[in-house]
PQR file with spaces between the fields and no chain letter, atoms N, CA, C, O and H, PARSE charges and radii, in Angstrom:
ATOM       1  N    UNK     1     123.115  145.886  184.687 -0.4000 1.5000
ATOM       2  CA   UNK     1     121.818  145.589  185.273 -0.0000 2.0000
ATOM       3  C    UNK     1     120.740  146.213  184.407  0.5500 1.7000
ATOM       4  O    UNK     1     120.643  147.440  184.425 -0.5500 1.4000
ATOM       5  N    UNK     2     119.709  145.310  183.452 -0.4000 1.5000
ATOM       6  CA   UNK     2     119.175  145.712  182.992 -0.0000 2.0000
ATOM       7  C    UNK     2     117.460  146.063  183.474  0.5500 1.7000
ATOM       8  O    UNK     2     117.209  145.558  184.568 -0.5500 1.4000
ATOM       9  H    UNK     2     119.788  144.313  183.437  0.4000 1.0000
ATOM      10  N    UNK     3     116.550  146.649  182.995 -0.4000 1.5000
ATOM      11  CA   UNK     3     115.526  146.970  183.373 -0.0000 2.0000
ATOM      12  C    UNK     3     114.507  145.685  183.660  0.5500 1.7000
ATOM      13  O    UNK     3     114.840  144.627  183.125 -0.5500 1.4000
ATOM      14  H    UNK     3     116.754  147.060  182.107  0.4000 1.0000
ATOM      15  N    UNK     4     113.360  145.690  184.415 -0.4000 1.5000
ATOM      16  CA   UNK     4     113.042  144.342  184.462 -0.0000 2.0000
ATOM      17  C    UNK     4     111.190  144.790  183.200  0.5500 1.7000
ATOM      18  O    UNK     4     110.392  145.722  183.092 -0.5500 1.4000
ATOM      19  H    UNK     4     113.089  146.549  184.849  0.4000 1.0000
ATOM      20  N    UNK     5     111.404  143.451  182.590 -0.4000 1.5000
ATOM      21  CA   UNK     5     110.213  143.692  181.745 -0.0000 2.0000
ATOM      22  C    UNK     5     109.279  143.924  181.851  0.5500 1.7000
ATOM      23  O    UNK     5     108.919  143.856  183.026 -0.5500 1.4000
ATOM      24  H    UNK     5     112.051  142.694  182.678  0.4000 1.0000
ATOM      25  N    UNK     6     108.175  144.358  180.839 -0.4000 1.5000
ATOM      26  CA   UNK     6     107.151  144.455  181.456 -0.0000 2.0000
ATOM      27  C    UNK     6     105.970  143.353  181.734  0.5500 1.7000
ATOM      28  O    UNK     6     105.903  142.269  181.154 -0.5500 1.4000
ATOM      29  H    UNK     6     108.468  144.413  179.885  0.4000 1.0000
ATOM      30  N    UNK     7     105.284  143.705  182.472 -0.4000 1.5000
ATOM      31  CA   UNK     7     104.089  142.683  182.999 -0.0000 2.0000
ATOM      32  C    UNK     7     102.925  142.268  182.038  0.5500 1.7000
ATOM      33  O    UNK     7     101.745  142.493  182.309 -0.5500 1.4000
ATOM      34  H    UNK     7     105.338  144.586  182.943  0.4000 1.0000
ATOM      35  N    UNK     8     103.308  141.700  180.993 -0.4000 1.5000
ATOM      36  CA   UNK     8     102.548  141.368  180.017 -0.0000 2.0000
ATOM      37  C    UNK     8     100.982  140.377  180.785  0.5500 1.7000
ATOM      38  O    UNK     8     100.793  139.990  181.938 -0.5500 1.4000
ATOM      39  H    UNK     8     104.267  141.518  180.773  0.4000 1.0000
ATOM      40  N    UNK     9     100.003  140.238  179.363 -0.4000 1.5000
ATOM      41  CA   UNK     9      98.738  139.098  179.713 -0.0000 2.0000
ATOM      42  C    UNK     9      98.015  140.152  180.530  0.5500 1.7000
ATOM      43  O    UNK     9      96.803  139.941  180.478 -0.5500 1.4000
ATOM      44  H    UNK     9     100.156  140.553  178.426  0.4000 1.0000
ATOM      45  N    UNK    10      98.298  141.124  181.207 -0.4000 1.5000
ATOM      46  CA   UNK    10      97.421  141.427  182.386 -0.0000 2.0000
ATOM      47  C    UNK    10      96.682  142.866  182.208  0.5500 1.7000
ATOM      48  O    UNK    10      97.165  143.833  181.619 -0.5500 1.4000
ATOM      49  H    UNK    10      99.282  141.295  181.249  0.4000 1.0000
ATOM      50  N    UNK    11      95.548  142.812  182.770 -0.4000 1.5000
ATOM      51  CA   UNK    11      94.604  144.204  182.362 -0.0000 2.0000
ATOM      52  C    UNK    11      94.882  145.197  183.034  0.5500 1.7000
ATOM      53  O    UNK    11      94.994  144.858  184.212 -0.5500 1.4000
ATOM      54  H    UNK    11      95.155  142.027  183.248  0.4000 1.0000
ATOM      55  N    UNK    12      95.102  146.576  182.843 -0.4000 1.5000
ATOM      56  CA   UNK    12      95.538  147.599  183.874 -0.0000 2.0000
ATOM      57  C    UNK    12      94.057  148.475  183.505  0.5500 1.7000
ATOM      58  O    UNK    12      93.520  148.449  182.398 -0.5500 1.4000
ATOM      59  H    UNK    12      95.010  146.851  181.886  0.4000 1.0000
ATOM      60  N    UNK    13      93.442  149.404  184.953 -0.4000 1.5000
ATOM      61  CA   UNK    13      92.530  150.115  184.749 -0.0000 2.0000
ATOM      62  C    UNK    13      91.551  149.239  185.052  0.5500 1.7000
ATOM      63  O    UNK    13      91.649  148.245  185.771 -0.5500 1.4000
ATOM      64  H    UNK    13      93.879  149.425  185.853  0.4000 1.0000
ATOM      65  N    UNK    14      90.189  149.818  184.228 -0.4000 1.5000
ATOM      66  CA   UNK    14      89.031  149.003  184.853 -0.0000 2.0000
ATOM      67  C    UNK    14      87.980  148.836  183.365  0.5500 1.7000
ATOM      68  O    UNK    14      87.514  149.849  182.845 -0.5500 1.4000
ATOM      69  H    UNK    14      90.109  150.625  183.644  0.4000 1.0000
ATOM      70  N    UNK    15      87.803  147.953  183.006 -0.4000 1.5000
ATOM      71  CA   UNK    15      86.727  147.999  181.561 -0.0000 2.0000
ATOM      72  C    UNK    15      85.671  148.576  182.102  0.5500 1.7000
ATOM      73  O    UNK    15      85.444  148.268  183.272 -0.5500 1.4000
ATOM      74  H    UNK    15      88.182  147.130  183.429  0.4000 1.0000
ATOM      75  N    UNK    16      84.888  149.402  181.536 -0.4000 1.5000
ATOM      76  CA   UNK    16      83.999  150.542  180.707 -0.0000 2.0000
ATOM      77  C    UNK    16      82.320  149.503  181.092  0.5500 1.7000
ATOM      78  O    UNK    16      81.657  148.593  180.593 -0.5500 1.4000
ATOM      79  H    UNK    16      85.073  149.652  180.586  0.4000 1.0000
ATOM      80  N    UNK    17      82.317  149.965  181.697 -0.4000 1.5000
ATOM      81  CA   UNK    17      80.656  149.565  181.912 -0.0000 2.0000
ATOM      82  C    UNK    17      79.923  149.808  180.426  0.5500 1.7000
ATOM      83  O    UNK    17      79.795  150.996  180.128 -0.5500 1.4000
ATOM      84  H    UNK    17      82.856  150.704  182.102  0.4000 1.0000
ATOM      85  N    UNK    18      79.429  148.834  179.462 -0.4000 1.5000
ATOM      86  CA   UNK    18      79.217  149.439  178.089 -0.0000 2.0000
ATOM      87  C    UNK    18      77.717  149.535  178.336  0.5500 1.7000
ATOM      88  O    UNK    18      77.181  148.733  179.101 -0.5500 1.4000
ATOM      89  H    UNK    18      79.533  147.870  179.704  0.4000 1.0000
ATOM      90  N    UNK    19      76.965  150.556  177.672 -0.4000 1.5000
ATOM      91  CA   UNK    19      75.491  150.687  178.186 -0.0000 2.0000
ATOM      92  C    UNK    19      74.898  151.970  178.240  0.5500 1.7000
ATOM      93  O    UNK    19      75.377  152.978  178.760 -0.5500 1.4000
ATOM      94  H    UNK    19      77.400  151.208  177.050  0.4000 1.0000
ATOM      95  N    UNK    20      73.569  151.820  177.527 -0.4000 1.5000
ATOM      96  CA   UNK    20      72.890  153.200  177.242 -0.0000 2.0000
ATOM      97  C    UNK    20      72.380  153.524  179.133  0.5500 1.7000
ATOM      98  O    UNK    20      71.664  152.687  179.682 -0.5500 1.4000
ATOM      99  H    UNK    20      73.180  151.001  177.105  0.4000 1.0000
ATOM     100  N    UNK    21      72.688  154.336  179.636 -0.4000 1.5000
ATOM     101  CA   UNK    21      72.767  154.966  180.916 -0.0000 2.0000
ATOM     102  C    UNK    21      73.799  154.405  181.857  0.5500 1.7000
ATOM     103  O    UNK    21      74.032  154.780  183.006 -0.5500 1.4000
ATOM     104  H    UNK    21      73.270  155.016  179.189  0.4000 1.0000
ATOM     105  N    UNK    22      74.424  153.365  181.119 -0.4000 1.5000
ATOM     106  CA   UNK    22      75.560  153.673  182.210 -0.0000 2.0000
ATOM     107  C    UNK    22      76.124  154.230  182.792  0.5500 1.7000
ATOM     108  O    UNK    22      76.202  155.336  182.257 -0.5500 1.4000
ATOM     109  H    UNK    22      74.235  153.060  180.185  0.4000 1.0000
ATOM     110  N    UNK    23      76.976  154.195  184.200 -0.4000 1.5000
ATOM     111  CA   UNK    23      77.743  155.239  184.564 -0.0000 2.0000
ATOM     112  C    UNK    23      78.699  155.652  183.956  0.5500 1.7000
ATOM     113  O    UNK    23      79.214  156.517  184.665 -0.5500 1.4000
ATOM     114  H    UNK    23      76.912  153.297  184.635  0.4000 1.0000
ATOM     115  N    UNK    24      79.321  155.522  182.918 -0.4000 1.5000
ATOM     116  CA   UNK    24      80.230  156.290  182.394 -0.0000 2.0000
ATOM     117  C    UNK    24      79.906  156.179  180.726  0.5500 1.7000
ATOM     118  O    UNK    24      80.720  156.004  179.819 -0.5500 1.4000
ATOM     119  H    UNK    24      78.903  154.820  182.342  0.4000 1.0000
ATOM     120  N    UNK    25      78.684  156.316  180.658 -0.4000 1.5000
ATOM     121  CA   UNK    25      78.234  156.671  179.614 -0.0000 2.0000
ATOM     122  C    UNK    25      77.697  158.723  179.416  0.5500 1.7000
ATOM     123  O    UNK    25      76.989  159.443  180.120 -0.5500 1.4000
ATOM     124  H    UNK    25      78.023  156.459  181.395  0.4000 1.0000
ATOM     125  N    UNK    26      78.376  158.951  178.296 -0.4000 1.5000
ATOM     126  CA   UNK    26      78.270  160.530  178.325 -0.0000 2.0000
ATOM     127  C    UNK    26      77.151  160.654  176.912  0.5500 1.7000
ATOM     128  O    UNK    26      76.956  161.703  176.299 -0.5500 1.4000
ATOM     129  H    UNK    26      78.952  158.366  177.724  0.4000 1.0000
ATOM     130  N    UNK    27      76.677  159.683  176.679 -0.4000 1.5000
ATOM     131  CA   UNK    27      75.799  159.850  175.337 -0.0000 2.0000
ATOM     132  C    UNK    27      76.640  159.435  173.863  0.5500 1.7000
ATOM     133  O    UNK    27      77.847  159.302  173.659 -0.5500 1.4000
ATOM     134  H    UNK    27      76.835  158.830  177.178  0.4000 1.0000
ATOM     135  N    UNK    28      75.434  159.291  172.927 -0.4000 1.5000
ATOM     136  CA   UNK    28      76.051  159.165  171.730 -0.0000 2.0000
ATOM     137  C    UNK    28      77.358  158.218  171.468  0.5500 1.7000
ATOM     138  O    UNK    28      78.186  158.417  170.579 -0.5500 1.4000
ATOM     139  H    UNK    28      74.453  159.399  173.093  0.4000 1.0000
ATOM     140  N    UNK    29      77.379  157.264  172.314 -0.4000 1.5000
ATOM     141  CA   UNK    29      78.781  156.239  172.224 -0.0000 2.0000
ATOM     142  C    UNK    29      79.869  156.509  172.503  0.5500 1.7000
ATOM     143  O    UNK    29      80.843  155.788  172.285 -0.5500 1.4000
ATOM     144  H    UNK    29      76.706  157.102  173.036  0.4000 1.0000
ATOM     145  N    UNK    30      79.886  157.873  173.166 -0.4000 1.5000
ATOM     146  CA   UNK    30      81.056  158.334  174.366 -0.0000 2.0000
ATOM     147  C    UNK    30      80.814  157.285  175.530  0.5500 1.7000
ATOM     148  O    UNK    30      79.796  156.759  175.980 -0.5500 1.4000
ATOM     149  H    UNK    30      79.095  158.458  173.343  0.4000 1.0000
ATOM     150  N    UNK    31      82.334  157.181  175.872 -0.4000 1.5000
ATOM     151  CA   UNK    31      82.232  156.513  177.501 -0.0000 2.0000
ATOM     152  C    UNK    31      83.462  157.444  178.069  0.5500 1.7000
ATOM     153  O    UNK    31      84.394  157.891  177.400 -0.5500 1.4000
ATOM     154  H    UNK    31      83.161  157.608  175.506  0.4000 1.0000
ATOM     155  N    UNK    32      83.250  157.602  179.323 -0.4000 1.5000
ATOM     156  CA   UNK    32      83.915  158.453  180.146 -0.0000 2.0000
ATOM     157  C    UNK    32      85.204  157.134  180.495  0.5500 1.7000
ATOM     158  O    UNK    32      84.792  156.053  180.915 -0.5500 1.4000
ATOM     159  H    UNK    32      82.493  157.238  179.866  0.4000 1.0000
ATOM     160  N    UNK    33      86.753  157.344  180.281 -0.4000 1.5000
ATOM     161  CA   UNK    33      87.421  156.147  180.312 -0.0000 2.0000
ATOM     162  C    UNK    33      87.679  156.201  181.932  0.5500 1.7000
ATOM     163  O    UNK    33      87.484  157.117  182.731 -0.5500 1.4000
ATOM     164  H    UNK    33      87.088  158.223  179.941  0.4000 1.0000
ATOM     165  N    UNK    34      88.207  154.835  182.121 -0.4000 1.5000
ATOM     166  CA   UNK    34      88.734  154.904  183.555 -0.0000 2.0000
ATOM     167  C    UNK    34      89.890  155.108  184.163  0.5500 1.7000
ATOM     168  O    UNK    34      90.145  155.593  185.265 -0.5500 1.4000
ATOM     169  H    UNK    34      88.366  154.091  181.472  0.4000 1.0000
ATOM     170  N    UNK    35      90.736  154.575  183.105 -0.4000 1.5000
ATOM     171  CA   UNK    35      92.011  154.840  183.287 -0.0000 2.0000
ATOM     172  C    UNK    35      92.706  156.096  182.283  0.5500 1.7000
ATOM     173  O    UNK    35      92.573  156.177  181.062 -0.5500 1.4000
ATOM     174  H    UNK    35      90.529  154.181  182.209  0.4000 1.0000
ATOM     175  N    UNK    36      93.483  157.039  183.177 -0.4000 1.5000
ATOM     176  CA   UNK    36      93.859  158.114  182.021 -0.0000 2.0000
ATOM     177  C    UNK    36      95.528  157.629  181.072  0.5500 1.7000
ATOM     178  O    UNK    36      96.314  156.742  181.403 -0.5500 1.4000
ATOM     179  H    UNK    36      93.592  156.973  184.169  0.4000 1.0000
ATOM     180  N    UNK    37      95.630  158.573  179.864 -0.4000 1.5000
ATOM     181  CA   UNK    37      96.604  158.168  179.488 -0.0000 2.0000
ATOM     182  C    UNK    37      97.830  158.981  180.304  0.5500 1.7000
ATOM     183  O    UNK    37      98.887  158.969  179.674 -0.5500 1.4000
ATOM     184  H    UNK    37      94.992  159.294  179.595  0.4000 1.0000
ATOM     185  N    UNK    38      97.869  159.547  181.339 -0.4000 1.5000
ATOM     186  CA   UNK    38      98.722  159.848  182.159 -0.0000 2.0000
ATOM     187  C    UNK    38      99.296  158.906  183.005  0.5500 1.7000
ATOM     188  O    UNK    38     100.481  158.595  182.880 -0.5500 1.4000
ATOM     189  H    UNK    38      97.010  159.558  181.851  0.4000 1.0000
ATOM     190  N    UNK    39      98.211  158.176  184.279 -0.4000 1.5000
ATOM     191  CA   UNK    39      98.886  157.252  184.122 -0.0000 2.0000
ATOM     192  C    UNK    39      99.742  155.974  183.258  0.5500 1.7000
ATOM     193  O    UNK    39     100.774  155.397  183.601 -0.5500 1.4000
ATOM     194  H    UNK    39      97.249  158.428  184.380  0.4000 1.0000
ATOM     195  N    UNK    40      99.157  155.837  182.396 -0.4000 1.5000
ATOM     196  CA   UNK    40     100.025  155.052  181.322 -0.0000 2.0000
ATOM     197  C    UNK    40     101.675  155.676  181.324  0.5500 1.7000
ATOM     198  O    UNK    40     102.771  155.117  181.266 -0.5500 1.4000
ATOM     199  H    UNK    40      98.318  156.305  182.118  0.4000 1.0000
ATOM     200  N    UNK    41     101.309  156.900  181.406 -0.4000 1.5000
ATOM     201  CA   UNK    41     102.834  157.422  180.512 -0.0000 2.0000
ATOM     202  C    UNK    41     103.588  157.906  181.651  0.5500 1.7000
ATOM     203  O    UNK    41     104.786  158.122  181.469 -0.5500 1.4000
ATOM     204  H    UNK    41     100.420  157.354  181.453  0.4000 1.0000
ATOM     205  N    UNK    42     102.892  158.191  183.232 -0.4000 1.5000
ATOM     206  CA   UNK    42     103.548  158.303  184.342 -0.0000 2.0000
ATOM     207  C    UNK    42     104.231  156.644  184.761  0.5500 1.7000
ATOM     208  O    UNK    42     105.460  156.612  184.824 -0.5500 1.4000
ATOM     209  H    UNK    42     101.919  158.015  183.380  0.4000 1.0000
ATOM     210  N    UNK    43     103.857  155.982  184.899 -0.4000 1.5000
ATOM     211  CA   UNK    43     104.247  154.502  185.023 -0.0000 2.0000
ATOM     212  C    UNK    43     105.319  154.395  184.110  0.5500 1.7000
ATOM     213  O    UNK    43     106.389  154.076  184.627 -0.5500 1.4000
ATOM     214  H    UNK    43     102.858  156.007  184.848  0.4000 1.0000
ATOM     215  N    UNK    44     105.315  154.570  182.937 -0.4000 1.5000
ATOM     216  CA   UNK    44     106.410  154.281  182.065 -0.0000 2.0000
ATOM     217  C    UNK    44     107.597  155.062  181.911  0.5500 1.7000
ATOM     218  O    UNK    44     108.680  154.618  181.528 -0.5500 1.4000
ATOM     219  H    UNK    44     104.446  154.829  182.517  0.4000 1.0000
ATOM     220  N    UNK    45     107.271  156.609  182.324 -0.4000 1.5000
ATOM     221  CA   UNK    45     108.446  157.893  182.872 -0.0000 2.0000
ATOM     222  C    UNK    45     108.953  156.702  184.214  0.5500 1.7000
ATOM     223  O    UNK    45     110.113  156.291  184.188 -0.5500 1.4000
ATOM     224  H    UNK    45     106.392  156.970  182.635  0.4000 1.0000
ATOM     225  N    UNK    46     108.380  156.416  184.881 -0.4000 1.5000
ATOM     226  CA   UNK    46     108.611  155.925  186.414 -0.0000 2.0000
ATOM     227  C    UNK    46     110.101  154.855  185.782  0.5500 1.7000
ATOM     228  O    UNK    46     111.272  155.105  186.068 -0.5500 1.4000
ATOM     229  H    UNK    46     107.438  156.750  184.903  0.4000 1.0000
ATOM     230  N    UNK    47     109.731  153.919  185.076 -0.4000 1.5000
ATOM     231  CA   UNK    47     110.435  153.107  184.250 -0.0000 2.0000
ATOM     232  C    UNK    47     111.613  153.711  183.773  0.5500 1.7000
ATOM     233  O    UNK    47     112.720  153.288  184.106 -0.5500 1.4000
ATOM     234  H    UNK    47     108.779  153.716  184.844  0.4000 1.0000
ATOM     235  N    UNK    48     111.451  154.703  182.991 -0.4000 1.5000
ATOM     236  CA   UNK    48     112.915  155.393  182.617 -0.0000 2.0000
ATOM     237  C    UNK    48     113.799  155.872  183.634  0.5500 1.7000
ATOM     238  O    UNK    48     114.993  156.042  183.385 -0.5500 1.4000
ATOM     239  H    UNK    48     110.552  155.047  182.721  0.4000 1.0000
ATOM     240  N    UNK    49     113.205  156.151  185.002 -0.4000 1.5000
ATOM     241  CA   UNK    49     113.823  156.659  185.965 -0.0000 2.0000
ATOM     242  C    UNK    49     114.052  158.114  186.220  0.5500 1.7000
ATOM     243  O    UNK    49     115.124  158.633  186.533 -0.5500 1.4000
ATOM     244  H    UNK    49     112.236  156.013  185.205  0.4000 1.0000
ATOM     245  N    UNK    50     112.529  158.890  185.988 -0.4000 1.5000
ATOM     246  CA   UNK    50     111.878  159.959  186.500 -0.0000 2.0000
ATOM     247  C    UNK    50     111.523  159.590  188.008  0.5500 1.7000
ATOM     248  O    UNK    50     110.912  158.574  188.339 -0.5500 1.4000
ATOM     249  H    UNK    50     111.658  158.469  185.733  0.4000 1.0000
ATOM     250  N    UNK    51     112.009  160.592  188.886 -0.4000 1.5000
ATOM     251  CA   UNK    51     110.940  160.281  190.132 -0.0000 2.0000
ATOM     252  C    UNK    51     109.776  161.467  190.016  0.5500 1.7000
ATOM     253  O    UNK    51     109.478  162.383  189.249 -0.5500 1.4000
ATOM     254  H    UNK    51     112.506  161.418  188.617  0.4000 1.0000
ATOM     255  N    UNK    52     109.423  161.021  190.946 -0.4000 1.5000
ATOM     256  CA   UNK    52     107.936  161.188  191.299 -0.0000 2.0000
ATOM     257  C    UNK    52     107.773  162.657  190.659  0.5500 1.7000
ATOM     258  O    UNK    52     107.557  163.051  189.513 -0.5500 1.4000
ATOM     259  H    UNK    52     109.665  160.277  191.569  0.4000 1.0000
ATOM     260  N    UNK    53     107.973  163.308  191.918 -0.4000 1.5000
ATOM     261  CA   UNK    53     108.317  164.932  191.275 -0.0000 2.0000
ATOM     262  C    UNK    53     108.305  165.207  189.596  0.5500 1.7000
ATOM     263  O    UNK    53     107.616  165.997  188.950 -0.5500 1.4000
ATOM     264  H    UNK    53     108.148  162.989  192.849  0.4000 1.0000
ATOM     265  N    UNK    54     109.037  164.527  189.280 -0.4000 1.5000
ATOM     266  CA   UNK    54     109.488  165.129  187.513 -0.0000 2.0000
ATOM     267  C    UNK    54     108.348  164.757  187.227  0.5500 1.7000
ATOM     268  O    UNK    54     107.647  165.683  186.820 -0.5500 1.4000
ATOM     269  H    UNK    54     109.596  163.886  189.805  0.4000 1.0000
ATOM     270  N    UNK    55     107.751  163.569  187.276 -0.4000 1.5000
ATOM     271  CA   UNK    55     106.611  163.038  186.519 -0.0000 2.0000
ATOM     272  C    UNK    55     105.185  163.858  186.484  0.5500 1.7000
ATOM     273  O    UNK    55     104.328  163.865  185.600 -0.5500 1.4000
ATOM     274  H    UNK    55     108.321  162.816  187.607  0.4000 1.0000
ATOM     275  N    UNK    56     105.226  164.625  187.891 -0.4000 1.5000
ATOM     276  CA   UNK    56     104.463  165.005  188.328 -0.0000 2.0000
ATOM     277  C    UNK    56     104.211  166.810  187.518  0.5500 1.7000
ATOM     278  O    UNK    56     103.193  167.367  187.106 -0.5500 1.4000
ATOM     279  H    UNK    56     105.922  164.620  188.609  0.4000 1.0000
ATOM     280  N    UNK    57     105.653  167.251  187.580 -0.4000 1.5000
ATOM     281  CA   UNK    57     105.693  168.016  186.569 -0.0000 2.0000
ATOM     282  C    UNK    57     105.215  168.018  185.409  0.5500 1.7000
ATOM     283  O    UNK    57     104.224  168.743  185.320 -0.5500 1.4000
ATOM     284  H    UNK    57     106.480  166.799  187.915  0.4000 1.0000
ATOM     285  N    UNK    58     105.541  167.449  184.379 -0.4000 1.5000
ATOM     286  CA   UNK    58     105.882  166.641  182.885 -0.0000 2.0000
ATOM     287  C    UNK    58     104.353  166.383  183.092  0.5500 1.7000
ATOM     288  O    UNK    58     103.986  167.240  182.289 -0.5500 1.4000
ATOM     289  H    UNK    58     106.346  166.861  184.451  0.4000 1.0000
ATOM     290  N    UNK    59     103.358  165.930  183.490 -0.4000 1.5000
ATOM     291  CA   UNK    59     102.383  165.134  183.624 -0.0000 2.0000
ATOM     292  C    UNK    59     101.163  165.799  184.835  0.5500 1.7000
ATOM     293  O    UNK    59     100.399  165.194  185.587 -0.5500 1.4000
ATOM     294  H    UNK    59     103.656  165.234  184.143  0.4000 1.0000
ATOM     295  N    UNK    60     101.333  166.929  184.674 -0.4000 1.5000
ATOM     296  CA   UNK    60     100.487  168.167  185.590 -0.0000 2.0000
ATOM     297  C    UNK    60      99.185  167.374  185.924  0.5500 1.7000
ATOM     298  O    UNK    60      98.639  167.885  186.902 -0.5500 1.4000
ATOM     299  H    UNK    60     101.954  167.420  184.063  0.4000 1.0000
ATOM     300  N    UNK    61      98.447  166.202  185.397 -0.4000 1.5000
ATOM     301  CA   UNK    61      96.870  166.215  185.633 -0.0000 2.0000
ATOM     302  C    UNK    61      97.142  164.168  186.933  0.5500 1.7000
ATOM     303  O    UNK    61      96.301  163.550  187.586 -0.5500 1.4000
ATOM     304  H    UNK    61      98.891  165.786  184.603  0.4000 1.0000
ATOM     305  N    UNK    62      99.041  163.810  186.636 -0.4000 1.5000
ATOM     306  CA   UNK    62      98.984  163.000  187.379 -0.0000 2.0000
ATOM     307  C    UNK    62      98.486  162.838  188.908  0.5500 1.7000
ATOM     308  O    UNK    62      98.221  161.715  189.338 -0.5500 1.4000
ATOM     309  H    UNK    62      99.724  164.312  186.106  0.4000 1.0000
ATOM     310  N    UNK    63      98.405  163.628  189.462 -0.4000 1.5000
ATOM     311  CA   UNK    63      98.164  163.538  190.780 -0.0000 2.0000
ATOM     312  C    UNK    63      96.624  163.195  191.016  0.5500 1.7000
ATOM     313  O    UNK    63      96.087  162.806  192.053 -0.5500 1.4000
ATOM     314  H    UNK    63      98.621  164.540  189.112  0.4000 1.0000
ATOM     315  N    UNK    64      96.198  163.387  190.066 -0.4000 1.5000
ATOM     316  CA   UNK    64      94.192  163.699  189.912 -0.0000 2.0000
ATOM     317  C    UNK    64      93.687  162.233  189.937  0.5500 1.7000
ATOM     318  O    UNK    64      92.510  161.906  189.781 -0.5500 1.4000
ATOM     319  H    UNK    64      96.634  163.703  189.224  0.4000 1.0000
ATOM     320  N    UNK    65      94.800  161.333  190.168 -0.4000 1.5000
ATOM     321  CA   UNK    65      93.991  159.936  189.515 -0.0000 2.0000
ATOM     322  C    UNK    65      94.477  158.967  191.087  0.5500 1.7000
ATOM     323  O    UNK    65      94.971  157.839  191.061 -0.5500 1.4000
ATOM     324  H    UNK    65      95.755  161.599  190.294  0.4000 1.0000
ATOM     325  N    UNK    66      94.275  159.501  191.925 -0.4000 1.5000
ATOM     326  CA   UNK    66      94.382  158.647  193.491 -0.0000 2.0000
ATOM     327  C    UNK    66      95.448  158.532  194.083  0.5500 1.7000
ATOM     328  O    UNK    66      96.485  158.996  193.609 -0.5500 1.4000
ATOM     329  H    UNK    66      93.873  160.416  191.947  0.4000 1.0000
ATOM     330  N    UNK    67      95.393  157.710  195.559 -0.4000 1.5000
ATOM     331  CA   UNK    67      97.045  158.074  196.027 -0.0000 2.0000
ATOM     332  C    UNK    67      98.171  157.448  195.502  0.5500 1.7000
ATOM     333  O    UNK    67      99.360  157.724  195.659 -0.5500 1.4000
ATOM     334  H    UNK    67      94.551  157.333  195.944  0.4000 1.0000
ATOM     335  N    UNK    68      97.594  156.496  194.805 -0.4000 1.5000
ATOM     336  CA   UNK    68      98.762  155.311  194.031 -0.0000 2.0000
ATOM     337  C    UNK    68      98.045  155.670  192.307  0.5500 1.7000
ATOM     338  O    UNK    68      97.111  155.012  191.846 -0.5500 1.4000
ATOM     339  H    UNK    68      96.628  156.271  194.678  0.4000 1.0000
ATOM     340  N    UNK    69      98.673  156.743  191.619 -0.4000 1.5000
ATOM     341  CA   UNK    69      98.321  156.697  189.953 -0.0000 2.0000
ATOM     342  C    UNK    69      98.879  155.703  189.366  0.5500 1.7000
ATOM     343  O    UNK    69      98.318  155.290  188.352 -0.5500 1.4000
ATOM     344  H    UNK    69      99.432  157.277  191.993  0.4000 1.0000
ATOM     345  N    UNK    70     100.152  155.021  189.826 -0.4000 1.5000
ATOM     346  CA   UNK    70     100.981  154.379  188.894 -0.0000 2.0000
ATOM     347  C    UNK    70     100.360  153.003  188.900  0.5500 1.7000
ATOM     348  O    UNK    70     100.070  152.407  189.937 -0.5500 1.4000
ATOM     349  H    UNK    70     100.608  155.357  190.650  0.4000 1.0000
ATOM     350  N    UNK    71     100.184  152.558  187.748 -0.4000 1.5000
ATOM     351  CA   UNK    71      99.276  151.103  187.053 -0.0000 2.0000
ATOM     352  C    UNK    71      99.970  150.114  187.574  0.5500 1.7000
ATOM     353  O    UNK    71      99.167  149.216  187.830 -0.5500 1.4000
ATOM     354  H    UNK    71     100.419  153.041  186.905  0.4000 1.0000
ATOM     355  N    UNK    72     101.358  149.711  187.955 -0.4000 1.5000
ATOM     356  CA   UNK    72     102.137  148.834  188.036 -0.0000 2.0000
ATOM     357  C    UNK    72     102.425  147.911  186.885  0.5500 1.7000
ATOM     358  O    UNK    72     103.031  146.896  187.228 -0.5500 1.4000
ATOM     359  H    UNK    72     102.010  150.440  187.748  0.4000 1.0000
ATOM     360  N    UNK    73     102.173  147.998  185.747 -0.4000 1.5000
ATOM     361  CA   UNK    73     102.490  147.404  184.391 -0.0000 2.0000
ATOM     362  C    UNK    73     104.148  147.126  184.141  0.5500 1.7000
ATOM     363  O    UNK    73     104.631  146.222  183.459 -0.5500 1.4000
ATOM     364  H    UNK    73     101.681  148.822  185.468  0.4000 1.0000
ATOM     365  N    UNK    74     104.811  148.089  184.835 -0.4000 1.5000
ATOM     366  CA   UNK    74     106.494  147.608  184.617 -0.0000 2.0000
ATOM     367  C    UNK    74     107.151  146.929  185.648  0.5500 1.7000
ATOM     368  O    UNK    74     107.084  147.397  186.785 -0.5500 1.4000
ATOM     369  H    UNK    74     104.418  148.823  185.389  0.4000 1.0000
ATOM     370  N    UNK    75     107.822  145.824  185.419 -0.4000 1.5000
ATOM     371  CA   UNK    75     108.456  145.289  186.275 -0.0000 2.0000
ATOM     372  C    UNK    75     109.439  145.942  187.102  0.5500 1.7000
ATOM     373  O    UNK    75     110.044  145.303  187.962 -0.5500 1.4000
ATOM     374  H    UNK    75     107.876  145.444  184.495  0.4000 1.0000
């Protein structure tokens, strides 16, 4: 039984409001991102077959990103 693929074509996170005073504009062509690379790499631990816990370990700032962090990007 192999793993099921991933969810290609589709956007995870939220695009970047681009814009001098935007809200997630920090100046100088910084943008504050929306999605962290934790979730990215918690979703994909999730995939290897870390639970929650380990990930949560391994990935100390996962919990910071809502009650559901995981992107759903893997099948």
């Amino acid at each position: 039984m192999g793993h099921p693929a991933v969810k290609g074509q589709n956007m995870y996170g939220q695009f970047p409001e681009v814009g001098v005073d935007a809200a997630n504009d920090v100046g100088e062509g910084r943008l504050i991102p929306t999605t962290s690379v934790e979730q990215y790499a918690g979703t994909l631990a999730s995939w290897f077959g870390l639970s929650d816990g380990q990930i949560r370990q391994v990935f100390p700032n996962f919990g910071n990103f809502g009650s559901n962090p995981y992107l759903g990007f893997m099948g």
